[in-house]
PQR file of N, CA, C, O and H, with PARSE charges and radii, in Angstrom:
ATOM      1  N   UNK A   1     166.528 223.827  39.265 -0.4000 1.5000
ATOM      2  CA  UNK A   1     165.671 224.307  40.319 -0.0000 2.0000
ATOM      3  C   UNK A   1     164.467 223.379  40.417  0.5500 1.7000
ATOM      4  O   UNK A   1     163.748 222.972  39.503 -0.5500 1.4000
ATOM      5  N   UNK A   2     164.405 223.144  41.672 -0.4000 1.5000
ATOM      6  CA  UNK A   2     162.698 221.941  41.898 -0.0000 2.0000
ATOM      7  C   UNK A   2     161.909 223.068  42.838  0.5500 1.7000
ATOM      8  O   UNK A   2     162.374 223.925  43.589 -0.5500 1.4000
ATOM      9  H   UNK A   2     164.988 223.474  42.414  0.4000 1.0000
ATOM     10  N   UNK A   3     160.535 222.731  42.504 -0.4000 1.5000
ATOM     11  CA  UNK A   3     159.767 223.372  42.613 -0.0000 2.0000
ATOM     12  C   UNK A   3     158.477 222.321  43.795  0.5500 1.7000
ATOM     13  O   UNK A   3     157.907 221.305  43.398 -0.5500 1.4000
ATOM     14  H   UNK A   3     160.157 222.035  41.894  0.4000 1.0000
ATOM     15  N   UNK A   4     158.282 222.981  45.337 -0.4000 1.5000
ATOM     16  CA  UNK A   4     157.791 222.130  45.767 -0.0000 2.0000
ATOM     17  C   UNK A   4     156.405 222.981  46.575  0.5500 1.7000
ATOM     18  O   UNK A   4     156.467 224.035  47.209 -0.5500 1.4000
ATOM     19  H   UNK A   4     158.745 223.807  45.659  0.4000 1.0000
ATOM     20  N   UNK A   5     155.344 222.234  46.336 -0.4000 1.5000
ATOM     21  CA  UNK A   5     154.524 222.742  47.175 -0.0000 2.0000
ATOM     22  C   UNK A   5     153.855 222.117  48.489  0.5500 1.7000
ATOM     23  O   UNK A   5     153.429 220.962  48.488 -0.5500 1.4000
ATOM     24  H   UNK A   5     155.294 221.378  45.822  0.4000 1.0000
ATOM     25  N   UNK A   6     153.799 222.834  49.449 -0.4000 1.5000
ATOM     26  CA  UNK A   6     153.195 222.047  50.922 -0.0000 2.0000
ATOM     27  C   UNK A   6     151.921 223.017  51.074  0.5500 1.7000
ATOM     28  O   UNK A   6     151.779 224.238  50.997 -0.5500 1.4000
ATOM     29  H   UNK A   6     154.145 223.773  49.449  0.4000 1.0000
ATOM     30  N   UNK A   7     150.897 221.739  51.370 -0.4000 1.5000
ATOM     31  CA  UNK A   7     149.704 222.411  51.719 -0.0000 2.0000
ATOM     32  C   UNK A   7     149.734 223.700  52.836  0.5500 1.7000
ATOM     33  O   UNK A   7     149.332 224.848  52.643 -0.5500 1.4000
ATOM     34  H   UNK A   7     151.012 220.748  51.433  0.4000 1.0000
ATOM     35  N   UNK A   8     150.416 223.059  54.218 -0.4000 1.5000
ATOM     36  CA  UNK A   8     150.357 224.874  55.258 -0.0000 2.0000
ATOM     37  C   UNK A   8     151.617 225.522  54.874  0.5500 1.7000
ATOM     38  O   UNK A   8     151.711 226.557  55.535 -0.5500 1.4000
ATOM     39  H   UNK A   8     150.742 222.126  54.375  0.4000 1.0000
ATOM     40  N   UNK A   9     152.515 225.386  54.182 -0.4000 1.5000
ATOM     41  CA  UNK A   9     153.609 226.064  54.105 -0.0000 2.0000
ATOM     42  C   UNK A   9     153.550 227.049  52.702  0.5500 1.7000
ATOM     43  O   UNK A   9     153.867 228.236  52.779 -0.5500 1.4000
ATOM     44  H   UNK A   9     152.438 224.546  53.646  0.4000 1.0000
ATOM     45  N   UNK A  10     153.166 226.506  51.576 -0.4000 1.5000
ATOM     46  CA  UNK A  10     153.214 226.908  50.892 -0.0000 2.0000
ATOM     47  C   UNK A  10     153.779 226.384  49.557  0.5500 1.7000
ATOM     48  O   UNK A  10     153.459 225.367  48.941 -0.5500 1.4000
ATOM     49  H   UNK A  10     152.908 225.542  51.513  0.4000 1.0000
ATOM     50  N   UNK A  11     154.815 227.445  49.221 -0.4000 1.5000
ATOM     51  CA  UNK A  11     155.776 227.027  48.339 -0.0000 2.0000
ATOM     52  C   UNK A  11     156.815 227.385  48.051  0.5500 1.7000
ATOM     53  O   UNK A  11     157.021 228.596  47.963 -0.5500 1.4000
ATOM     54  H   UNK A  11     155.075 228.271  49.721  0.4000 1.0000
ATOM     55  N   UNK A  12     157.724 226.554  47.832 -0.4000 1.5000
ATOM     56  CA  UNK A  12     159.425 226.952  48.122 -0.0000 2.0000
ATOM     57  C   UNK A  12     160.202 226.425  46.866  0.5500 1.7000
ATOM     58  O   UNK A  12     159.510 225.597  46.272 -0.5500 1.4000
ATOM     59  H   UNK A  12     157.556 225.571  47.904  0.4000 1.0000
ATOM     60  N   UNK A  13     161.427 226.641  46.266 -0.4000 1.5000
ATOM     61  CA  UNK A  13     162.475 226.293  45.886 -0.0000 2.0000
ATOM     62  C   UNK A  13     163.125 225.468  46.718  0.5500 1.7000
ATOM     63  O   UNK A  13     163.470 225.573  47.896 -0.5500 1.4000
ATOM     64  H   UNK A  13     161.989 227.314  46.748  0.4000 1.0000
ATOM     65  N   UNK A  14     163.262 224.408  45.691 -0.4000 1.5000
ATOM     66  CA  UNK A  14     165.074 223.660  46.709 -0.0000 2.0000
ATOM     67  C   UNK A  14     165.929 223.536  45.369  0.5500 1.7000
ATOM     68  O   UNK A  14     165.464 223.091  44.320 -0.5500 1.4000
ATOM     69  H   UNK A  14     162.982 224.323  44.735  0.4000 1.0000
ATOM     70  N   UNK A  15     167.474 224.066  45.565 -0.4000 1.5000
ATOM     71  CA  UNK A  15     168.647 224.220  44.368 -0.0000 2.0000
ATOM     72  C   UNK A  15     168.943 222.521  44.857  0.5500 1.7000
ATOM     73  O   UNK A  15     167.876 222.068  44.443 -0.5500 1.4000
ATOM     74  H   UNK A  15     167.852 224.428  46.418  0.4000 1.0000
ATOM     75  N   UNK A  16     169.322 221.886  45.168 -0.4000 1.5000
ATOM     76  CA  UNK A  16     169.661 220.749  45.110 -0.0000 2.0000
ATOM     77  C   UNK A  16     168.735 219.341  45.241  0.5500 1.7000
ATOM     78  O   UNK A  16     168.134 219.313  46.315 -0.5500 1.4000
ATOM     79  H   UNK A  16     170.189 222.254  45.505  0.4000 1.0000
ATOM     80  N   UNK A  17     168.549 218.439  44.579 -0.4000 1.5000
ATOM     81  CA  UNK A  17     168.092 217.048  44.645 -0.0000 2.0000
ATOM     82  C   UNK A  17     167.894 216.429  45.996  0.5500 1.7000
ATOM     83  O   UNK A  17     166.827 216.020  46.453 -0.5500 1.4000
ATOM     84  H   UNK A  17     169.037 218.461  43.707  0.4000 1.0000
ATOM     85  N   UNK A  18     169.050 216.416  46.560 -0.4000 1.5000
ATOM     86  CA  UNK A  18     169.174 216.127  47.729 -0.0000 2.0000
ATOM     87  C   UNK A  18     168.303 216.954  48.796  0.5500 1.7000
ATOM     88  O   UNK A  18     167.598 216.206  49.474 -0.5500 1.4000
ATOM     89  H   UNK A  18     169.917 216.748  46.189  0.4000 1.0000
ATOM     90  N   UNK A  19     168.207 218.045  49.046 -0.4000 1.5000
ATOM     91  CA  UNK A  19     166.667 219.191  49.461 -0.0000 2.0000
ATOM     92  C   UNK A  19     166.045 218.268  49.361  0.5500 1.7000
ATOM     93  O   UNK A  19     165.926 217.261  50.059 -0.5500 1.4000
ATOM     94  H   UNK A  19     168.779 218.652  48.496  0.4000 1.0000
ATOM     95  N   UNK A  20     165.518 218.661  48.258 -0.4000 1.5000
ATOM     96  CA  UNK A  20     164.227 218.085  47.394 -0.0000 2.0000
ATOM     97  C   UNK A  20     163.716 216.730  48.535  0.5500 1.7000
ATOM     98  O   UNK A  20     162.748 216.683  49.294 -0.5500 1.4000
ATOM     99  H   UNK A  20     165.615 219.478  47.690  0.4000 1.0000
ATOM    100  N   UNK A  21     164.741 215.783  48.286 -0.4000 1.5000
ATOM    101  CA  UNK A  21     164.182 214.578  48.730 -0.0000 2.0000
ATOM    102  C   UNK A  21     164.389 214.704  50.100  0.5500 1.7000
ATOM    103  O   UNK A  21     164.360 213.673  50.773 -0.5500 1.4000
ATOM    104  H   UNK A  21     165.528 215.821  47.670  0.4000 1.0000
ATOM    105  N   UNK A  22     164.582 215.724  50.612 -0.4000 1.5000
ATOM    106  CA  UNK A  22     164.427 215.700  52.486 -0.0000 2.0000
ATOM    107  C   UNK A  22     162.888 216.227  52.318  0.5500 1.7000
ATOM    108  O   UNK A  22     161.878 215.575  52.581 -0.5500 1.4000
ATOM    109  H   UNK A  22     164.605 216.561  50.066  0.4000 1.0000
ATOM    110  N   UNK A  23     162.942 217.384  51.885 -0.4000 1.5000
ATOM    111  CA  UNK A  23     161.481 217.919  51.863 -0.0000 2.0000
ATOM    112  C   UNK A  23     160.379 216.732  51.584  0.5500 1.7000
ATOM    113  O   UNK A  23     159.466 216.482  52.371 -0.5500 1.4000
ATOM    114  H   UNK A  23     163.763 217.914  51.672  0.4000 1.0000
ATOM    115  N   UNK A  24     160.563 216.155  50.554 -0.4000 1.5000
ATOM    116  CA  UNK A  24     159.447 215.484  50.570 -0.0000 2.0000
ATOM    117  C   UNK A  24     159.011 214.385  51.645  0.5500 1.7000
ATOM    118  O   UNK A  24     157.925 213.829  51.803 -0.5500 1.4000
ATOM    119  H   UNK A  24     161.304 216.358  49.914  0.4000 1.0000
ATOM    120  N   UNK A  25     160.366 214.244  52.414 -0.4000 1.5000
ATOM    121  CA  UNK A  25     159.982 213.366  53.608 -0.0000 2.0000
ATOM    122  C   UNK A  25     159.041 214.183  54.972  0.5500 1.7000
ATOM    123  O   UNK A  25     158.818 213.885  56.145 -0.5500 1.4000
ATOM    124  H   UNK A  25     161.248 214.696  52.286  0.4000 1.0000
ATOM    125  N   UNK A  26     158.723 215.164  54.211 -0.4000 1.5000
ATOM    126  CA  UNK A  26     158.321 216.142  55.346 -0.0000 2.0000
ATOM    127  C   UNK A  26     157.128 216.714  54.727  0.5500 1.7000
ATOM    128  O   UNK A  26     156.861 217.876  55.032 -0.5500 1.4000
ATOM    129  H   UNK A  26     158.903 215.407  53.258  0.4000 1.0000
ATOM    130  N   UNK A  27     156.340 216.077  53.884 -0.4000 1.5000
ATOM    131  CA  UNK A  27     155.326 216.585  53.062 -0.0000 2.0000
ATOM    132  C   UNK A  27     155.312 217.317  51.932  0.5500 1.7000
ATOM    133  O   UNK A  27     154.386 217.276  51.121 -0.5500 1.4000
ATOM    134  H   UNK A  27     156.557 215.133  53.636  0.4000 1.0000
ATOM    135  N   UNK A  28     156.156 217.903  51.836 -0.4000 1.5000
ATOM    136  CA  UNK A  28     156.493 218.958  50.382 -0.0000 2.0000
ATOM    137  C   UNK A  28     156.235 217.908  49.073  0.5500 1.7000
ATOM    138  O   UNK A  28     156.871 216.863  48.940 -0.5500 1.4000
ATOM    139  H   UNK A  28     156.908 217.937  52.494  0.4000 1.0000
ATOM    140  N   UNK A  29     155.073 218.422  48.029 -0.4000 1.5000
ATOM    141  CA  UNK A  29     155.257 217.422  46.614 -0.0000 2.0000
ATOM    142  C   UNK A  29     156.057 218.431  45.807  0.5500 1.7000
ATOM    143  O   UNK A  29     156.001 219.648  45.977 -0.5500 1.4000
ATOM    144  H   UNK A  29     154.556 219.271  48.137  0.4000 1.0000
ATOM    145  N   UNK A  30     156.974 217.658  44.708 -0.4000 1.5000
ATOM    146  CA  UNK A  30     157.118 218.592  43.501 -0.0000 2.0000
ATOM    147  C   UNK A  30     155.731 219.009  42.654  0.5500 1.7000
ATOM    148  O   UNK A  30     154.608 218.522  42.787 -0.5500 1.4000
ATOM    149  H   UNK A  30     157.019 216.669  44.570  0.4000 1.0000
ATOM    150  N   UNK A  31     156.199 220.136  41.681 -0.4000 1.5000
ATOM    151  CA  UNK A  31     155.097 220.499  40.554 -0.0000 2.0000
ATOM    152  C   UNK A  31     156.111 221.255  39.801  0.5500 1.7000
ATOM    153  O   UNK A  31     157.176 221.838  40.006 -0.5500 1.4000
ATOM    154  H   UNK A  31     157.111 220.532  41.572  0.4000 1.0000
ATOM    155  N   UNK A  32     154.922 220.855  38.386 -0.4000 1.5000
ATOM    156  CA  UNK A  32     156.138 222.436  37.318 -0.0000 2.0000
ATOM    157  C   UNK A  32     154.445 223.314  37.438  0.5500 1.7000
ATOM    158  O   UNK A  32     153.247 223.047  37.529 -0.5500 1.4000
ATOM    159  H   UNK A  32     154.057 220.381  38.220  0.4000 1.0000
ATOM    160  N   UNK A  33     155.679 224.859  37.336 -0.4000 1.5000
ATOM    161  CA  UNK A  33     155.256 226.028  37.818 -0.0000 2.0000
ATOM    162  C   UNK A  33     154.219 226.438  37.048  0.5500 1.7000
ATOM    163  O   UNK A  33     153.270 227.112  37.445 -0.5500 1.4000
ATOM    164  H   UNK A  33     156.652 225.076  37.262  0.4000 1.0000
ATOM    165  N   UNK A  34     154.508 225.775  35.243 -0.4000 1.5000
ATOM    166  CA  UNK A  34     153.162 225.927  34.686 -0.0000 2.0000
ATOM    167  C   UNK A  34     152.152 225.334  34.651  0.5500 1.7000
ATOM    168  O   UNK A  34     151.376 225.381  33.697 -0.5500 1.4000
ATOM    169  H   UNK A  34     155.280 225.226  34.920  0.4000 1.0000
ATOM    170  N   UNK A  35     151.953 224.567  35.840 -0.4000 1.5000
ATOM    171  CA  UNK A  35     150.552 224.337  36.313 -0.0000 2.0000
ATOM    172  C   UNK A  35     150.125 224.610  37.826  0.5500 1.7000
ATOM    173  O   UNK A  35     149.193 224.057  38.410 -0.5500 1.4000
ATOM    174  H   UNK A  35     152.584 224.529  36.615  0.4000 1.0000
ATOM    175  N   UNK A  36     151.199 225.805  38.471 -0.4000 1.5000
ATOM    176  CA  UNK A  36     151.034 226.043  39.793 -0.0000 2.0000
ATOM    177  C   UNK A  36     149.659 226.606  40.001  0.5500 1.7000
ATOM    178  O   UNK A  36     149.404 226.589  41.205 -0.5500 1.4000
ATOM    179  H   UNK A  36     151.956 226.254  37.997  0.4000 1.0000
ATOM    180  N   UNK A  37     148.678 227.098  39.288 -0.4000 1.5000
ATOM    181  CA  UNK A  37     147.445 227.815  39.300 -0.0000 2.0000
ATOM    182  C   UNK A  37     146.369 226.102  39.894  0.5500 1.7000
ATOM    183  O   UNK A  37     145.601 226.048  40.853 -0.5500 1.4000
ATOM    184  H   UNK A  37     148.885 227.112  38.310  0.4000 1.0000
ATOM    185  N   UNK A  38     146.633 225.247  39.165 -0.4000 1.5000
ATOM    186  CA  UNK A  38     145.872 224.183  39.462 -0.0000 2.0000
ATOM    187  C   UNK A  38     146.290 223.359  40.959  0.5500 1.7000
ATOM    188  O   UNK A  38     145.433 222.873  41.698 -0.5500 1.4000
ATOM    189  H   UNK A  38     147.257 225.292  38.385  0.4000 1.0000
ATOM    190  N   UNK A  39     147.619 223.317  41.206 -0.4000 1.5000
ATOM    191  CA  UNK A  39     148.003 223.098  42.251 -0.0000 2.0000
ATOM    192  C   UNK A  39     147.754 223.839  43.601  0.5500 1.7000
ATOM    193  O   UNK A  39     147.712 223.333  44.722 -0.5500 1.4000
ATOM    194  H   UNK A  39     148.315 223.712  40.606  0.4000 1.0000
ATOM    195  N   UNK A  40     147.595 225.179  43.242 -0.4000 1.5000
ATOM    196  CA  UNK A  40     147.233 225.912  44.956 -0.0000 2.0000
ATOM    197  C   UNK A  40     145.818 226.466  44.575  0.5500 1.7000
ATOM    198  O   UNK A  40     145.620 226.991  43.479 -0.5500 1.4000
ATOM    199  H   UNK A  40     147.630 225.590  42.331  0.4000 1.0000
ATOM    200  N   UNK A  41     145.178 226.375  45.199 -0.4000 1.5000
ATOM    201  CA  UNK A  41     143.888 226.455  45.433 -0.0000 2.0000
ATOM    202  C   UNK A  41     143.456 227.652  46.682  0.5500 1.7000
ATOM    203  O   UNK A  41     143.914 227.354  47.785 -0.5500 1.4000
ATOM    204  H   UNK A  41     145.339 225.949  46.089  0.4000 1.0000
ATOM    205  N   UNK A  42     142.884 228.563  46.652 -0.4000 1.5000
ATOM    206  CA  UNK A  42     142.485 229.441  47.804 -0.0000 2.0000
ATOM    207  C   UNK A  42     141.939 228.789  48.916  0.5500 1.7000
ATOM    208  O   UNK A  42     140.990 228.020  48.763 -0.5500 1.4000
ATOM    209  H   UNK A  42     142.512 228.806  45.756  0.4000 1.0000
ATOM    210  N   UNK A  43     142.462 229.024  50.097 -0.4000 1.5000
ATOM    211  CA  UNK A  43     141.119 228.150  50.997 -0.0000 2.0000
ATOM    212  C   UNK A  43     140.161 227.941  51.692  0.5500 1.7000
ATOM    213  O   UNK A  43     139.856 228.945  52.335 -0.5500 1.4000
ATOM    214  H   UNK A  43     143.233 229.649  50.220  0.4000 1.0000
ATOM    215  N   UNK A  44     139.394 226.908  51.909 -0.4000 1.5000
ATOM    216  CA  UNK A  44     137.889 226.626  52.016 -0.0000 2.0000
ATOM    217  C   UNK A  44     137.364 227.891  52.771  0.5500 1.7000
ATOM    218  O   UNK A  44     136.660 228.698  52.165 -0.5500 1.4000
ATOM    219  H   UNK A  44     139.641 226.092  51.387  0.4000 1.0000
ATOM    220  N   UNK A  45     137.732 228.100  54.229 -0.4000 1.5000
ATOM    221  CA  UNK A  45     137.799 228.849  55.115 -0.0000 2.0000
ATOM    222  C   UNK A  45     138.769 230.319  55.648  0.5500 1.7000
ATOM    223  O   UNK A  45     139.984 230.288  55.844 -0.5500 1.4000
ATOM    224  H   UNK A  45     138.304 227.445  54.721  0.4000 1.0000
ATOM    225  N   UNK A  46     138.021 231.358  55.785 -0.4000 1.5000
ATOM    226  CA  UNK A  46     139.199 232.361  55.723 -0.0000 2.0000
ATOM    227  C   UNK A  46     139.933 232.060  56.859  0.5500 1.7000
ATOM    228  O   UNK A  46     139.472 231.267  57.680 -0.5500 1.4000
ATOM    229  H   UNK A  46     137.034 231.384  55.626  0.4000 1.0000
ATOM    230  N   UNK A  47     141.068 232.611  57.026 -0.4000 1.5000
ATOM    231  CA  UNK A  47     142.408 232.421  57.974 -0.0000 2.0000
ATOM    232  C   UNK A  47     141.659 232.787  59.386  0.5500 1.7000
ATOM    233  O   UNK A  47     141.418 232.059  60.349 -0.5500 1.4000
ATOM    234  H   UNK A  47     141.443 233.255  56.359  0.4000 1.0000
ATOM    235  N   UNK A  48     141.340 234.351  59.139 -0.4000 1.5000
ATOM    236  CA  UNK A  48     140.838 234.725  60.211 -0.0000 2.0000
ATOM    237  C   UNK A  48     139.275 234.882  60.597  0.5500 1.7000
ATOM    238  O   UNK A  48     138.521 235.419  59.786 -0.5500 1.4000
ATOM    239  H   UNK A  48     141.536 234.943  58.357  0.4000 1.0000
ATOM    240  N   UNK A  49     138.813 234.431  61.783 -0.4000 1.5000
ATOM    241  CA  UNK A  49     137.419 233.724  62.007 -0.0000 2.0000
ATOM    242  C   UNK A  49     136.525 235.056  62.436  0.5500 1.7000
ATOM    243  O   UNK A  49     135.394 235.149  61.961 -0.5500 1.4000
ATOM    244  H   UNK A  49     139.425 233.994  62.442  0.4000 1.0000
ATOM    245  N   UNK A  50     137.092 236.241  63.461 -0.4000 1.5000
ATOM    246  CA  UNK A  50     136.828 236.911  63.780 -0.0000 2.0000
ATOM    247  C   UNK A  50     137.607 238.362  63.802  0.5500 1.7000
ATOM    248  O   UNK A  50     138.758 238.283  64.230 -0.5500 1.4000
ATOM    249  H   UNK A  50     138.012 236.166  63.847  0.4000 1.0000
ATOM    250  N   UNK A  51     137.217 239.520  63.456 -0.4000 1.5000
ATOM    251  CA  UNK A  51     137.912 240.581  64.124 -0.0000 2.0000
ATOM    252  C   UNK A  51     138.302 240.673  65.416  0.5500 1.7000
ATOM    253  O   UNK A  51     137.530 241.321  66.122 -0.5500 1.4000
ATOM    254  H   UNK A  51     136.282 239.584  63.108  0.4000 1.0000
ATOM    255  N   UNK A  52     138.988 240.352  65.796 -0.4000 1.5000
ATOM    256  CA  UNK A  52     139.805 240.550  67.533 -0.0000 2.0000
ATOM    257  C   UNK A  52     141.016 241.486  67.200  0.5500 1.7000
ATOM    258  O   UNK A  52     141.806 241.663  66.273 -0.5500 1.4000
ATOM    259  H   UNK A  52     139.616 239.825  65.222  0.4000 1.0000
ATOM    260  N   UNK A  53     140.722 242.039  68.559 -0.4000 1.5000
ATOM    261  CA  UNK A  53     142.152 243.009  68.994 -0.0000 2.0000
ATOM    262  C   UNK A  53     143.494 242.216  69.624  0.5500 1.7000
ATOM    263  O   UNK A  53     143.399 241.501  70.621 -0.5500 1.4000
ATOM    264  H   UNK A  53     140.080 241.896  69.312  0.4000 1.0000
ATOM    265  N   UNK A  54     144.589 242.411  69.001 -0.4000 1.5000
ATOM    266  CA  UNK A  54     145.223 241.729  69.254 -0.0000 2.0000
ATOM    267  C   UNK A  54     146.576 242.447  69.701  0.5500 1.7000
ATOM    268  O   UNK A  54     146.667 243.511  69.089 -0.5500 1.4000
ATOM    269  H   UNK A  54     144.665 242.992  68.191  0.4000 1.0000
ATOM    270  N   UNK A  55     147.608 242.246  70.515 -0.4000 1.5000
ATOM    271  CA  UNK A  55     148.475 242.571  71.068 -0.0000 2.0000
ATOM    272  C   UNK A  55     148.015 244.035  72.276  0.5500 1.7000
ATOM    273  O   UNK A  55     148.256 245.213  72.011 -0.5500 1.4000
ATOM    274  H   UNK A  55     147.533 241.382  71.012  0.4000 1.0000
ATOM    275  N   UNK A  56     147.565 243.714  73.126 -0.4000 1.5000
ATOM    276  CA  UNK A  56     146.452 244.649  74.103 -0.0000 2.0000
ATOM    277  C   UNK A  56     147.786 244.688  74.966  0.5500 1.7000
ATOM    278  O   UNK A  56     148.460 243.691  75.227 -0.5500 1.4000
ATOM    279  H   UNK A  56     147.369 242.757  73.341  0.4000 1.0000
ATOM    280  N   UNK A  57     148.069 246.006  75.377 -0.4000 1.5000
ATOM    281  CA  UNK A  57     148.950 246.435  76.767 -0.0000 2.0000
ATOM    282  C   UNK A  57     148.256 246.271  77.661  0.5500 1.7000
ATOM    283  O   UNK A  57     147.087 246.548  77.389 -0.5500 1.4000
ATOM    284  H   UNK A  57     147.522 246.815  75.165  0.4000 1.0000
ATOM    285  N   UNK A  58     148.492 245.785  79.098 -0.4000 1.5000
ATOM    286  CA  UNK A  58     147.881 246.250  80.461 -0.0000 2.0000
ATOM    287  C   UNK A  58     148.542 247.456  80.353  0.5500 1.7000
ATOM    288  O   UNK A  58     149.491 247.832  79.666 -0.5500 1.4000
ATOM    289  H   UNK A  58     149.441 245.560  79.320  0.4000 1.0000
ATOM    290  N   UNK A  59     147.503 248.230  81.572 -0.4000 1.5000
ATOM    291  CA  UNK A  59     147.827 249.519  81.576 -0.0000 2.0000
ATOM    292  C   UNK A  59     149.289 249.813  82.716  0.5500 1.7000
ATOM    293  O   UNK A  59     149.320 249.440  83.889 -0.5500 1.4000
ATOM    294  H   UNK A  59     146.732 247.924  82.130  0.4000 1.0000
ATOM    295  N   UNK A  60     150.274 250.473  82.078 -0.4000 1.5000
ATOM    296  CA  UNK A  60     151.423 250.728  82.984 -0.0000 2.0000
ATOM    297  C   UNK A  60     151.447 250.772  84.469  0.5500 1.7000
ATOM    298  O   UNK A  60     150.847 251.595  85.160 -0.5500 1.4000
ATOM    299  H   UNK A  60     150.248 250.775  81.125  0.4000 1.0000
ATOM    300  N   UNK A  61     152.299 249.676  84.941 -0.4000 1.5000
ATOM    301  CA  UNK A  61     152.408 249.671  86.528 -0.0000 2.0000
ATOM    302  C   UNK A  61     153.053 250.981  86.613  0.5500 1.7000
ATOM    303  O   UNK A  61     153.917 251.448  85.871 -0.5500 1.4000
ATOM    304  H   UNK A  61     152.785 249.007  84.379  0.4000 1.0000
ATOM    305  N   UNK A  62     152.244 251.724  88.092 -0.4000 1.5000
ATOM    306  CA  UNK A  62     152.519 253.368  88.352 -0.0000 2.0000
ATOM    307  C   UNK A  62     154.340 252.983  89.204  0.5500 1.7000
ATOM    308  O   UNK A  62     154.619 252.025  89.925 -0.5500 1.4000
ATOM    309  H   UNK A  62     151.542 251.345  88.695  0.4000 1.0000
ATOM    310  N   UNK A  63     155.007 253.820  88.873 -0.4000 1.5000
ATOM    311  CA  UNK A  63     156.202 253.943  89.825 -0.0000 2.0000
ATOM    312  C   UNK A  63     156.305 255.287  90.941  0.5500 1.7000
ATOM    313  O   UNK A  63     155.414 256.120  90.773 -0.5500 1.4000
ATOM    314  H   UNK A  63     154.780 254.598  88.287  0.4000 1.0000
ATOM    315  N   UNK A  64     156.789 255.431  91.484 -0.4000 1.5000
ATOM    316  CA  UNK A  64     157.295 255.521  92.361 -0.0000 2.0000
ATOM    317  C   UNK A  64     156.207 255.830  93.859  0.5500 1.7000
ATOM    318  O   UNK A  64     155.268 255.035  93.854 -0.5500 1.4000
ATOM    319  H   UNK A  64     157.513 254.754  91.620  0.4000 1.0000
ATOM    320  N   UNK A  65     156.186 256.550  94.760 -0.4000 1.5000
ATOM    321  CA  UNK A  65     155.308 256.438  95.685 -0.0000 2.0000
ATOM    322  C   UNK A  65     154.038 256.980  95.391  0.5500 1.7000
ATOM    323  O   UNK A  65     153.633 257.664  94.451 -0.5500 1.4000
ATOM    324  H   UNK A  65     156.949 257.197  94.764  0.4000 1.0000
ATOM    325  N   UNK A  66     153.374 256.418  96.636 -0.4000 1.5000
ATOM    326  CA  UNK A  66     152.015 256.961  96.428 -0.0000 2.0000
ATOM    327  C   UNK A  66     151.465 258.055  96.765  0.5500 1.7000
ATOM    328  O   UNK A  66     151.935 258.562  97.783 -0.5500 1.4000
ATOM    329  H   UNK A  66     153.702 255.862  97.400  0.4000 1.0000
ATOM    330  N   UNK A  67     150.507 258.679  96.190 -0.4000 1.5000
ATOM    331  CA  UNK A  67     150.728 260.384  96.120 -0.0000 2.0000
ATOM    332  C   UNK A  67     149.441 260.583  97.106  0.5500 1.7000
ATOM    333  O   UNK A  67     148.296 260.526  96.656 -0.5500 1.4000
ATOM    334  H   UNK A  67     150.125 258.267  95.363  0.4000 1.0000
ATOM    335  N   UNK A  68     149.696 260.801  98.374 -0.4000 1.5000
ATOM    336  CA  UNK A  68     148.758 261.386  99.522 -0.0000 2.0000
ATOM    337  C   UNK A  68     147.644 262.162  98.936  0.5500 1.7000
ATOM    338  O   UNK A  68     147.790 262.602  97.796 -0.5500 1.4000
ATOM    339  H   UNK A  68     150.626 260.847  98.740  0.4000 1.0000
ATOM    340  N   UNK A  69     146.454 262.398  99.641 -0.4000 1.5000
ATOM    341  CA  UNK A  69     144.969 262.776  99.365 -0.0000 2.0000
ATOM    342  C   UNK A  69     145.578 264.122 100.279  0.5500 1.7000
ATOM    343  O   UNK A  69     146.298 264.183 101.275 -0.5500 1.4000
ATOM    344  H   UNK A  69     146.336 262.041 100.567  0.4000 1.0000
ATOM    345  N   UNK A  70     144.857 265.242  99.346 -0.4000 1.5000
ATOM    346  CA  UNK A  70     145.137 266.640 100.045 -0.0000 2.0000
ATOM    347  C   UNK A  70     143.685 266.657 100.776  0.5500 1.7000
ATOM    348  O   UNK A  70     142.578 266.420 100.293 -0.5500 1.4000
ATOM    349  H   UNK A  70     144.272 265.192  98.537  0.4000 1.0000
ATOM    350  N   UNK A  71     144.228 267.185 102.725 -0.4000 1.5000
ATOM    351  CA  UNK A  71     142.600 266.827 103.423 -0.0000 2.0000
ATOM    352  C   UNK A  71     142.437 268.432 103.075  0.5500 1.7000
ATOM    353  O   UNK A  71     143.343 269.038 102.504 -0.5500 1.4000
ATOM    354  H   UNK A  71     145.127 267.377 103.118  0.4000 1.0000
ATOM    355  N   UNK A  72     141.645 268.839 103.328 -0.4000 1.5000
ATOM    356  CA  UNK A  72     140.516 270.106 103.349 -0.0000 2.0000
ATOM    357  C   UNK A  72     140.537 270.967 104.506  0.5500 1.7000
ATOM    358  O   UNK A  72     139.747 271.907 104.591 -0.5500 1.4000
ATOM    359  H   UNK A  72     140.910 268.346 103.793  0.4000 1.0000
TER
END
């Protein structure tokens, strides 16, 4: 088992050598796991910058006709 870490991805397993050396063409370094504490680091900046609301519905298009004003 190789053990690879990518700075935005993270960290993954690859079972074969051959993995391995695609990944690293794609940024992934190896590490052994007993020094994965020194290798990932928390980071500088939190993920998220602000509280925002996120996934907001518009409010439901009305169906079917339009409902006449009762006159007086």
């Amino acid at each position: 088992m190789i053990y690879l870490h990518h700075p935005k991805h993270g960290v993954k397993i690859a079972s074969l050598e051959m993995e391995a050396q695609y990944d690293e063409t794609n940024g992934w370094t190896r590490f052994d796991p007993a020094e994965l504490d020194a290798i990932i680091s928390p980071p500088d900046e939190p993920l998220l910058e602000t509280a925002e609301q996120a996934n907001l519905l518009a409010e439901p298009r009305r169906r079917g006709r339009p409902r006449i004003a009762k006159s007086e």
